[in-house]
C-alpha positions in Angstrom: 30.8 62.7 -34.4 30.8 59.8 -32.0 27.9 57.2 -32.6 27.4 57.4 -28.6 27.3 60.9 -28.5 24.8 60.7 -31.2 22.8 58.0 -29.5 22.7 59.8 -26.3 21.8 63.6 -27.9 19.1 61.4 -29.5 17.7 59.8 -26.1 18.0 63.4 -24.4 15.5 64.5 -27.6 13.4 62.0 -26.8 13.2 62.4 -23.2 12.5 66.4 -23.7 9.9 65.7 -25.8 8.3 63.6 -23.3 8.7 65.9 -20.8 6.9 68.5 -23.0 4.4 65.9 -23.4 3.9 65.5 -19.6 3.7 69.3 -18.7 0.9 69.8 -21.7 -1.3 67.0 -20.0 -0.7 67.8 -16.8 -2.1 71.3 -18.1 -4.5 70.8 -19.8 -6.0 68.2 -17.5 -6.1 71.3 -15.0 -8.3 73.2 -17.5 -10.4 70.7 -18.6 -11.1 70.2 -14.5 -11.9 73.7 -14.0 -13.7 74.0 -17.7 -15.9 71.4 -16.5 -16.1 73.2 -13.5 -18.4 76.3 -15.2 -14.8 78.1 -15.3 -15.8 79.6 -18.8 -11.8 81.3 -19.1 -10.4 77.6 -18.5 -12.4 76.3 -21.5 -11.1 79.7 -24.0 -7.2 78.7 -22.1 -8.4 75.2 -23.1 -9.1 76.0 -26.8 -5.9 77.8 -27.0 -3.6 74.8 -25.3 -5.2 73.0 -28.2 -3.6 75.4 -30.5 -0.2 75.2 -29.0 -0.3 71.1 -28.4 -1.1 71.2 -32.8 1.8 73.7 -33.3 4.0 71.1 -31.3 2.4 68.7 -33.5 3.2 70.2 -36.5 6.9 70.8 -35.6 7.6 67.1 -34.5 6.0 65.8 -38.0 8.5 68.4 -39.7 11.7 67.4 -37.4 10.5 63.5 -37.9 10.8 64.2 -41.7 13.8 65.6 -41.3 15.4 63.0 -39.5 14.1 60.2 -41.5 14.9 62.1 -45.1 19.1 62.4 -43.2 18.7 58.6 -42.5 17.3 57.8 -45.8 20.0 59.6 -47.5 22.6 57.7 -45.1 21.3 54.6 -45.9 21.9 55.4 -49.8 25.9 56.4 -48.5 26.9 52.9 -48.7 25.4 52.5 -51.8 26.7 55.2 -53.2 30.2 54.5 -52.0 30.1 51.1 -53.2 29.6 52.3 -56.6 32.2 55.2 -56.3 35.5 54.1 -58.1 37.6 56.2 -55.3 37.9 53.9 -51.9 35.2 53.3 -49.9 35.3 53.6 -46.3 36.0 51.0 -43.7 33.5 49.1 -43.1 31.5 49.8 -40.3 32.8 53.3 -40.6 30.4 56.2 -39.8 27.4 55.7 -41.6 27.7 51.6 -41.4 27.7 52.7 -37.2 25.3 55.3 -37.3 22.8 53.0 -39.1 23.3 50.7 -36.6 22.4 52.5 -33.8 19.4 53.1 -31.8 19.1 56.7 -33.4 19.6 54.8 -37.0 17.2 52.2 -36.4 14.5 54.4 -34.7 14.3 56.6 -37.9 14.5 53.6 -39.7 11.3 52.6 -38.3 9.2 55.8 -38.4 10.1 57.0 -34.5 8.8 59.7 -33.4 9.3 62.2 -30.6 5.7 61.4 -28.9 4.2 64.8 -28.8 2.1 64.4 -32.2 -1.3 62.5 -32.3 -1.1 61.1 -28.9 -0.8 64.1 -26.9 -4.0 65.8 -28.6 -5.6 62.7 -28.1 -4.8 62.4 -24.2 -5.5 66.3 -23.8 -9.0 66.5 -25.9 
């Protein structure tokens, strides 16, 4: 796979995330205007945005694990490699390029997608 096709799947992620993270507040602003309101069904729709906004949590903390455990485990590659008695390959190759790029060095760092802590902070 091509690192720019890899670097631009991983910026479309991002982007959807975002956009997920948008519509939720956009929502649940809504309810918590008509909650306040008296609206006593906004505050139960409320309660149960909550729910879906931690389920969203929960599945960005498990696909950030994931990510970083496959960049972890390409970051060992080289080493690995280097070690190997066959070959290694080019330098630069593959995993040299994919550690390198903006996907490699945002799970490097710990990136995540947006929707965990912040979101059910900005909604509640």
């Amino acid at each position: 796979m091509d690192m720019q096709v890899i670097d631009q799947s991983f910026g479309q992620l991002q982007a959807q995330a975002q956009q997920t993270v948008q519509a939720l507040q956009t929502l649940g602003n809504k309810l918590q205007a008509a909650a306040n309101g008296g609206d006593a069904q906004a505050r139960e729709w409320l309660l149960d945005l909550k729910e879906v906004a931690l389920s969203f949590q929960g599945e960005q903390q498990q696909v950030t694990a994931l990510l970083q455990g496959l960049h972890a485990g390409m970051s060992n590659a080289p080493q690995q490699e280097a070690a190997a008695p066959a070959p290694a390959a080019p330098a630069g190759g593959f995993f040299g390029n994919l550690l390198n790029s903006s996907f490699g060095q945002a799970m490097e760092t710990g990136a995540g997608f947006g929707i965990g802590d912040d979101l059910i902070h900005k909604i509640f």
